[in-house]
N, C-alpha and C positions, 0 to 999 in steps of 0.2 A: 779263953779265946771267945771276942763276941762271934755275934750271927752272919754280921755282916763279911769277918773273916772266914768265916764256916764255907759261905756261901764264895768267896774267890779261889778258897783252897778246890773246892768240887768243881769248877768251872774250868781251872786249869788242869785237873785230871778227866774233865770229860773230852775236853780241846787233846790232852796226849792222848787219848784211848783212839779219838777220833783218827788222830793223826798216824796211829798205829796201823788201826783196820783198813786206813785209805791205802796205806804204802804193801800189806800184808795183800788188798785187792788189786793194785795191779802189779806185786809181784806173781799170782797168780796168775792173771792175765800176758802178760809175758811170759810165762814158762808154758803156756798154754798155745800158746801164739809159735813156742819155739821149738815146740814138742810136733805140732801142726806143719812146718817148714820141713823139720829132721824129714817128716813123712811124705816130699815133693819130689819128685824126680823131672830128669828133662823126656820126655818122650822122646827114643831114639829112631832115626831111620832104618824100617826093614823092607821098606819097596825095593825088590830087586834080588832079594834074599830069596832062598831055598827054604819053605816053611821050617821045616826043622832048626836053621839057624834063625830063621826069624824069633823063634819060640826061646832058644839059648839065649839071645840078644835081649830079648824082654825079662826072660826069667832072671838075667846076673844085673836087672836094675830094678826088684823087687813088683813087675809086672804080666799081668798077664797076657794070654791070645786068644780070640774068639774066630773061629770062621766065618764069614758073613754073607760069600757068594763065589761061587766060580765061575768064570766066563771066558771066552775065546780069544788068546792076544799071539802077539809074536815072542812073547816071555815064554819060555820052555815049563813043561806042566810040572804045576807044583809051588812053582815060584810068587810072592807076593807082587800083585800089579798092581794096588793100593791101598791105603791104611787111611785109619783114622784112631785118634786125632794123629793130626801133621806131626811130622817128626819138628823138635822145635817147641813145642810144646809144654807149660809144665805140667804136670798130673799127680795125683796121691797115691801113695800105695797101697794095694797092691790092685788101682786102672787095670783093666785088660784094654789090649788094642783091636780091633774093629779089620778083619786084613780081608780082602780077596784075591783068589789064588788064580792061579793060570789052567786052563785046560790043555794049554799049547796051541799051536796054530789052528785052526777048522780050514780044509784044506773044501775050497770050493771052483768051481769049475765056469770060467767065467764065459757066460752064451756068445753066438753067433751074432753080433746086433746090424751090425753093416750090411745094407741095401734095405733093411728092413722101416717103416715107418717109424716115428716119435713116441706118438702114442702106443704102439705096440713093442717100443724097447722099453717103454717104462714098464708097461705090463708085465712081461719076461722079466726084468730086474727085480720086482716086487716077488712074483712067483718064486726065484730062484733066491730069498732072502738077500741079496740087494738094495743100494742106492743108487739114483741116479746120481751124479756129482756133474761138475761145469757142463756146460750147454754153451758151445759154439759156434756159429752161425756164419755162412759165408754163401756168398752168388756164386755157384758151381751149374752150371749149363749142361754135363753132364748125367747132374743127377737130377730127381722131381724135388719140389718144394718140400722139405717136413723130413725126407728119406736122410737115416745115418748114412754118412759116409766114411766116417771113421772111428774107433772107440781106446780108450786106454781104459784098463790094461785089453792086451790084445787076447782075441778068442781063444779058449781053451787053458787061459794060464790060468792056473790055481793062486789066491790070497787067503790072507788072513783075516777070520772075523766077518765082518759083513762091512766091506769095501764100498767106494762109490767107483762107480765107472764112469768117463768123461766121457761125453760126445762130440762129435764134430756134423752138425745138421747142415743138410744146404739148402740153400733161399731160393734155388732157380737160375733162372736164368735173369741177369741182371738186364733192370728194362731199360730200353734207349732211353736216350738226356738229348734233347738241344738246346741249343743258342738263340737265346729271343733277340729276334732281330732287331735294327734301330728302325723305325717307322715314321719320326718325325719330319715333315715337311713334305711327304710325299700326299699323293690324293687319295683317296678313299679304296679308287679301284687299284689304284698301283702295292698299299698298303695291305689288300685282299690276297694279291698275289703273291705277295710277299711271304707273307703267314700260310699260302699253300706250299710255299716251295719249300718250307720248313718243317712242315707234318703239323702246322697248326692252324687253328679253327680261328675266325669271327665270332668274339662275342658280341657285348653290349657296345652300342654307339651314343657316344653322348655328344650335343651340340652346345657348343661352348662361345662365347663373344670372342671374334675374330682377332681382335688389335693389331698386331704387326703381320700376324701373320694371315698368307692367302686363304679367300674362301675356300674350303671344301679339304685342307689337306690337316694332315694328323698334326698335334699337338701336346701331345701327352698320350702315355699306353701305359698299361696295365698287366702284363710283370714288366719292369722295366730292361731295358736295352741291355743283352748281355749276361743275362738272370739265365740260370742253369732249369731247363723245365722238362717235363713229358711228352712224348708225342700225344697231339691231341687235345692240346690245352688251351684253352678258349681267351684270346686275347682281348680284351675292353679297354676302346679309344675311345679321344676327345678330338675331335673334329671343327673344326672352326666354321662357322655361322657362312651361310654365302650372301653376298650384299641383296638385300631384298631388291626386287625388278621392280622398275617406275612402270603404272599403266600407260597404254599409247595417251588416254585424256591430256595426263598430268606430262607430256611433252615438251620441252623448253619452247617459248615462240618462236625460235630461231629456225627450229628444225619442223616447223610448221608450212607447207607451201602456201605461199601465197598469189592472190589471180590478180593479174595484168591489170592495170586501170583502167577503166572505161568497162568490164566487164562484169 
């Protein structure tokens, strides 16, 4: 056998050995991979469970439970109010799940807030481990500006946990509105009176080039005609230009007397 066949016989045994260890590596890798899977579970739901079954439902899927917090809910004490990881999940064996348990209600005494200020129902809801929750608002004439008039839940009822209480505040007394009058084409003083007899004021007068219409009368205002406004709300007209007066000098000659002749 020469050299040159030496040397093909050994290249085709390094090619199978090659081809051996590749197929030997990822059969390993696969049984690795499948060994790694066997060991996945789905994380199951135990929100709502009685710790004890929580703990049976984790343990018959190769998992365990950690306590993590107890806190105040409407779940009966003892019971899971939430987990982690989500049920849904997948996780290895043998994950513990992450739960917190119920204390059961915290039975608290919900204040007196109505007639009292805004600022001083927050004050009390904070004191008495509360939240404020919605804020209200309405024109009641009854009661002062800022002052509760009504609250959910109502005084003395007991909740759970640390609740928000709603409010019902009131704005006052809701302040008159009128009717801006129509003002155009009238005269200055007519246009004065007008906006008194309305509970409103004279602002700014502006003087404007006349064109069609007469000297001295309105032309334009400022809220316009019909605009829903305040008592006391200061109106600014345009007033049309009045025809400048000829001095007696500049007289037509017609309207000039003339003396008799001979005089």
């Amino acid at each position: 056998m020469g050299f040159r066949e030496k040397m093909r016989k050994m290249a085709r045994m390094a090619l199978l050995l090659f081809v051996l260890a590749a197929a030997a590596f990822l059969s390993a890798i696969t049984a690795i991979r499948l060994a790694i899977q066997g060991r996945e579970v789905t994380m199951p739901q135990v929100t709502g469970l009685k710790a004890g079954d929580a703990q049976s439902t984790l343990t018959a899927r190769g998992l365990g439970m950690r306590i993590a917090d107890h806190v105040y809910s409407d779940q009966p004490p003892d019971f899971v109010v939430r987990q982690s990881p989500q049920p849904g999940t997948h996780v290895k064996v043998p994950q513990r799940a992450h739960v917190v348990l119920s204390l059961g209600p915290r039975q608290i005494a919900i204040p007196a807030l109505e007639g009292k200020s805004l600022r001083a129902s927050r004050i009390e809801l904070l004191r008495a481990g509360l939240q404020t929750g919605s804020i209200a608002e309405a024109h009641l004439g009854a009661y002062e500006a800022g002052q509760v008039v009504q609250q959910s839940p109502r005084p003395g009822e007991a909740s759970a946990g640390s609740p928000r209480v709603s409010l019902l505040v009131s704005k006052g007394e809701r302040e008159a509105a009128w009717v801006m009058p129509d003002l155009a084409g009238f005269s200055l003083p007519e246009a004065q009176r007008r906006l008194a007899l309305a509970h409103l004021r004279l602002g700014s007068i502006q003087f404007v080039p006349a064109g069609d219409a007469p000297g001295g009368t309105v032309v334009a205002q400022t809220p316009p005609r019909g605009a829903r406004i305040s008592a006391g709300t200061a109106a600014e007209l345009q007033v049309a230009e009045l025809a400048p007066r000829i001095p007696d000098s500049q007289a037509a000659p017609e309207n000039v007397l003339k003396s008799p002749p001979g005089n």
